[in-house]
C-alpha positions, -999 to 999 in steps of 0.1 A, spaced: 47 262 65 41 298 54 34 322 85 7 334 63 -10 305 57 -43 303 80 -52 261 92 -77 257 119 -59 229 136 -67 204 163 -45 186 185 -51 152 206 -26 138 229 -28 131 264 6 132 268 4 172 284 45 185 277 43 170 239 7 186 234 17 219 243 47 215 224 28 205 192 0 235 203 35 260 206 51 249 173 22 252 149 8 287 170 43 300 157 35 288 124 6 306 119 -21 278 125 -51 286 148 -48 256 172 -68 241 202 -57 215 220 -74 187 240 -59 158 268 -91 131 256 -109 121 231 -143 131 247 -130 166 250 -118 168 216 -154 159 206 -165 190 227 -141 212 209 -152 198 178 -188 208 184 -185 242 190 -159 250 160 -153 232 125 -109 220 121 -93 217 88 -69 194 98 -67 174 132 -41 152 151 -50 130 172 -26 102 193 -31 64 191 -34 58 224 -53 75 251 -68 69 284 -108 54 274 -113 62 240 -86 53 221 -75 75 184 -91 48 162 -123 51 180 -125 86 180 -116 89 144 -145 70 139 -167 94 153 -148 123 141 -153 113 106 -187 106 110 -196 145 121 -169 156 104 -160 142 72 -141 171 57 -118 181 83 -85 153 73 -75 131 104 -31 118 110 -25 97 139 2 98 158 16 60 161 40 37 180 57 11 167 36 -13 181 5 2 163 17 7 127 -6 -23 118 -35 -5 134 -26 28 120 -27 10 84 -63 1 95 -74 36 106 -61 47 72 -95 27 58 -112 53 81 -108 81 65 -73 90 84 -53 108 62 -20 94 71 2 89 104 32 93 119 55 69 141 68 82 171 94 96 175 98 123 148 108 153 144 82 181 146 92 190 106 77 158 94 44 165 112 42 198 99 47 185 64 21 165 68 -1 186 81 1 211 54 -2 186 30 -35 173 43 -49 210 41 -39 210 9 -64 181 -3 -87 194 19 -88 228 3 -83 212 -32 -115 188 -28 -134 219 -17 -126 237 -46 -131 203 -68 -162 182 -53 -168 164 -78 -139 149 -68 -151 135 -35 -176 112 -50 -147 97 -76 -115 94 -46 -142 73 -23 -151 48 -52 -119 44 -58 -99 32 -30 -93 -3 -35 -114 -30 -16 -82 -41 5 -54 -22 21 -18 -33 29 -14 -53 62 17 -47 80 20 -85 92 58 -96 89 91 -81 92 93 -77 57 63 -60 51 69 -38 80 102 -25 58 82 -19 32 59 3 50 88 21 64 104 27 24 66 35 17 64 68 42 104 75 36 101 76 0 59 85 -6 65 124 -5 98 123 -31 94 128 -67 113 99 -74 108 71 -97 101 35 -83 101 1 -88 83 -22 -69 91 -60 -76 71 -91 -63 50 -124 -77 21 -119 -90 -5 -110 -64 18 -100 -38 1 -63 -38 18 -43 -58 -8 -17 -69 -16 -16 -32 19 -3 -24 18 20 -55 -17 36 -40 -4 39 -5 29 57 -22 8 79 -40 -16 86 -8 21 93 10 34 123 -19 27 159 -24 5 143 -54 -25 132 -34 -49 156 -44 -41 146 -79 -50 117 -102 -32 85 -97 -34 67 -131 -30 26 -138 -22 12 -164 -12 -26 -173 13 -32 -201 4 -70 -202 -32 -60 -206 -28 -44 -242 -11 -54 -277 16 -26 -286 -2 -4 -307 -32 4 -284 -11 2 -254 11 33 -273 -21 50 -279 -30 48 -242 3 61 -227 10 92 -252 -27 99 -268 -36 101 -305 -49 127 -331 -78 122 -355 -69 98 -381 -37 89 -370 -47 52 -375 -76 35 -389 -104 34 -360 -87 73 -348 -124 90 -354 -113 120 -332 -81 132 -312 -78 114 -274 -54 124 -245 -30 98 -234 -25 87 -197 3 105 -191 -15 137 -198 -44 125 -179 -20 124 -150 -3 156 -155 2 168 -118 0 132 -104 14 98 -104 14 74 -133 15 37 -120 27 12 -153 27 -23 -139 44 -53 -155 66 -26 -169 85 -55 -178 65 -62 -207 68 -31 -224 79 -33 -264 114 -19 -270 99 9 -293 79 25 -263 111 22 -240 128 50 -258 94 77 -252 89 63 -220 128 77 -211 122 106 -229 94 118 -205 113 105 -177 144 127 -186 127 158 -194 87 153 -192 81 159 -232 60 137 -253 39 138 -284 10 123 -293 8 95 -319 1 106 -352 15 146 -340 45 164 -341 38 190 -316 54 184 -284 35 186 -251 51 186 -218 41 166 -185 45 167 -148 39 128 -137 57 108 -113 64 75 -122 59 40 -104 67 6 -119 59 -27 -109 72 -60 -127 75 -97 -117 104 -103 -140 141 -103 -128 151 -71 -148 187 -69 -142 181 -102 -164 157 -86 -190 185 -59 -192 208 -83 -196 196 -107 -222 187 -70 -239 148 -70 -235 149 -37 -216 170 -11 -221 193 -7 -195 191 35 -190 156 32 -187 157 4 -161 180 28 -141 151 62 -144 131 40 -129 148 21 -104 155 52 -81 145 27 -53 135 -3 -50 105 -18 -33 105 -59 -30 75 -77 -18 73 -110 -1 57 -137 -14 29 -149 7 45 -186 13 77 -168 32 45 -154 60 32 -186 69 38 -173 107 14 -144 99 -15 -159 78 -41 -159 105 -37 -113 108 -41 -117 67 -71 -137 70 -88 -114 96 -79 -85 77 -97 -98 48 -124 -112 60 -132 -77 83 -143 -72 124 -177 -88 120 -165 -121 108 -148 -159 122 -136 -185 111 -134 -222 125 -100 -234 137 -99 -260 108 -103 -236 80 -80 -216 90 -53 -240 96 -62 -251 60 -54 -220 49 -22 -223 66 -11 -254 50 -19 -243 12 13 -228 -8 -9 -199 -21 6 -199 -55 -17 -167 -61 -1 -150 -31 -22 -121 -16 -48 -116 -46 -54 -156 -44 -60 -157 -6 -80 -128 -8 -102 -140 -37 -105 -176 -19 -117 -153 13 -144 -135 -8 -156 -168 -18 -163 -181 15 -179 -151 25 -207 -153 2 -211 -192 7 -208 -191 44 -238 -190 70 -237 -166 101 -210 -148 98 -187 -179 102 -163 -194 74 -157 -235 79 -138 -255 58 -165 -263 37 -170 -229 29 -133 -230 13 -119 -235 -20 -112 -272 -30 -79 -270 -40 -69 -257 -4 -90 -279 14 -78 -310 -7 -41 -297 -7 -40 -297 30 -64 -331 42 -43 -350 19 -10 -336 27 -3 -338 -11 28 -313 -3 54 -340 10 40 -365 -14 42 -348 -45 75 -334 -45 107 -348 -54 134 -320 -43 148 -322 -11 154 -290 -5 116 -280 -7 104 -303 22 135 -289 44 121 -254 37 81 -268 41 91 -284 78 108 -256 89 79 -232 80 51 -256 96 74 -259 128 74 -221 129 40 -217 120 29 -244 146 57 -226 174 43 -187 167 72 -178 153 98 -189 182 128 -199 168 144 -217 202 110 -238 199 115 -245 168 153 -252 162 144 -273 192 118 -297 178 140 -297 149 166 -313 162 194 -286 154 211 -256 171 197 -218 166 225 -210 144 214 -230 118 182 -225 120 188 -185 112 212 -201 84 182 -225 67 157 -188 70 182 -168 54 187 -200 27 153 -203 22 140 -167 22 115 -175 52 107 -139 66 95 -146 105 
């Protein structure tokens, strides 16, 4: 952090050596900094002075940092909130995050990594004051849901998300349909250097070639019939920011070779021009497709593949978190709501062939037919309600091998998650119990 740069800082922990470190580091740094032990005196500080950035610790004697946040936020929306997490309380931390927090950190960490982030959130803070029209377009568009940290494998995923959110690096992030892909490309976005700058989607399934070519790369006047006047492309809309293609996987072979070109050196032009422009956009890709076998079979081009498969983000499929349906299902349906022990062990039962997007959708649903706050089973979709008083799963299928892999998730499911308990009631020995998860792909 430059010594000359000036941040009215605030820091929260209760913890008295580790707040007067944090208070010591960024007093060297140049930050103007108070400190407070509670949440009740940091609302006392806050009163008498306005912060540009404040820290505040997850946990704390009577009010804890997601409460306080709440208030904060409330009095003081412009001053940008990180909370410092365990790892108990990543999932919610990921839940403050709808808040208003600008990001958090998991204990332990170095000091550096705070810092970072702390001079990045003064630099949206300073950038929506000098752009407020901006503060009226980020709030509408934050999607309705946020990533829940509810399995193992999600909770990797998170960790990629805060290692690799602040590179420049390319990414692709794999998964079925629905498993919440354009979630993890907002939250890597919300993670870079980029967040004060546009993050831009766009869906290569969505569009027939020549539009979608129009869309990425812009077109002058009467470049085609329909071209009344000259239109920037995407990836100059997102100069400065991040460009998220999803089902990348779809894109036609003559785009592949401009995509690369801006990915090796940022230059495109226009359709219909031949003056070059040049862009600064980081790119994230999302696919279903296998596309080591797209590559292979020769539908993608195998040098592009590799710009923008720096790393690799995979995503569960909702069946594999059986175990942790019930924290999805809360999640979705928000604080204020229930639902009956029927329903929700419905919910349990159905494959979810829609993952995430399907159980969310089905969730939205009930909500709007439901009475009182309370889902019921009545109040859900028929295919899951059918699916699972019938018990059409065992019936209706043929392969072995599936209604293994269906028992051993509705044992786990039933046992929490204990895997003695359920190698137990299975009749076999731990050992191959962790051998049928890893055959099956059952996250736990």
């Amino acid at each position: 952090m430059p010594q000359s740069e000036s941040i009215d800082l605030l820091v929260v922990d209760d913890n008295d050596e580790f707040r007067e470190t944090m208070k010591a580091w960024f007093a060297r740094r140049g930050c103007n900094v108070m400190s407070a032990a509670t949440a009740d005196e940091a609302l006392g500080l806050a009163q008498q002075r306005a912060f540009d950035v404040a820290v505040f610790d997850m946990v704390m004697p009577g009010m804890n940092g997601i409460s306080l946040l709440e208030r904060f936020k409330k009095s003081h929306p412009d001053c940008e909130a990180i909370l410092l997490t365990g790892q108990g309380t990543i999932e919610t931390a990921v839940q403050a995050m709808k808040l208003g927090a600008f990001d958090f950190v998991t204990k332990p960490f170095p000091l550096k990594d705070l810092e970072s982030l702390v001079q990045r959130a003064h630099e949206r803070r300073r950038f929506l004051h000098e752009h407020p029209q901006l503060q009226e377009i980020l709030a509408t568009s934050q999607p309705p849901t946020e990533l829940s940290v509810d399995s193992g494998a999600m909770q990797e995923v998170f960790r990629l998300i805060e290692r690799a959110g602040p590179s420049d690096k390319a990414i692709l992030i794999q998964g079925e349909s629905g498993t919440g892909k354009e979630l993890v490309a907002r939250a890597l976005h919300r993670a870079s250097r980029r967040s004060s700058k546009p993050l831009v989607v766009i869906n290569c399934a969505a569009l027939p070639e020549t539009l979608l070519e129009s869309e990425l790369f812009g077109h002058e006047k009467g470049a085609f019939t329909g071209a009344v006047a000259e239109k920037q492309g995407l990836f100059e809309v997102a100069d400065g920011g991040t460009l998220f293609i999803d089902e990348v996987g779809e894109l036609p072979g003559s785009l592949q070779a401009k995509l690369l070109r801006v990915l090796e050196d940022g230059s495109l032009r226009r359709v219909g021009s031949v003056k070059e422009r040049r862009v600064n956009v980081r790119i994230l890709a999302a696919t279903n497709r296998n596309m080591l076998d797209e590559v292979q079979d020769g539908n993608f081009r195998e040098d592009l593949y590799y710009r923008i498969n720096v790393m690799s983000l995979e995503l569960p499929p909702l069946p594999t978190r059986v175990p942790h349906i019930p924290l999805l299902v809360q999640h979705f349906l928000g604080p204020e709501w229930e639902i009956d022990d029927d329903a929700l062990a419905a919910i349990e039962r159905y494959d979810w062939p829609g993952n995430i997007r399907q159980l969310s959708n089905a969730l939205e649903r009930s909500k709007i037919l439901a009475d009182d706050g309370r889902v019921r089973i009545s109040d859900l979709p028929h295919e899951v309600t059918e699916f699972s008083t019938t018990d059409r799963r065992l019936a209706d299928i043929d392969d072995l091998s599936s209604i293994e892999r269906t028992k051993i998730v509705e044992v786990l499911r039933r046992e929490n998650g204990n895997k003695s308990r359920t190698a137990q009631i299975l009749g076999i020995d731990r050992r191959k119990l962790y051998r049928l998860l890893e055959k099956y792909g059952i996250e736990t």
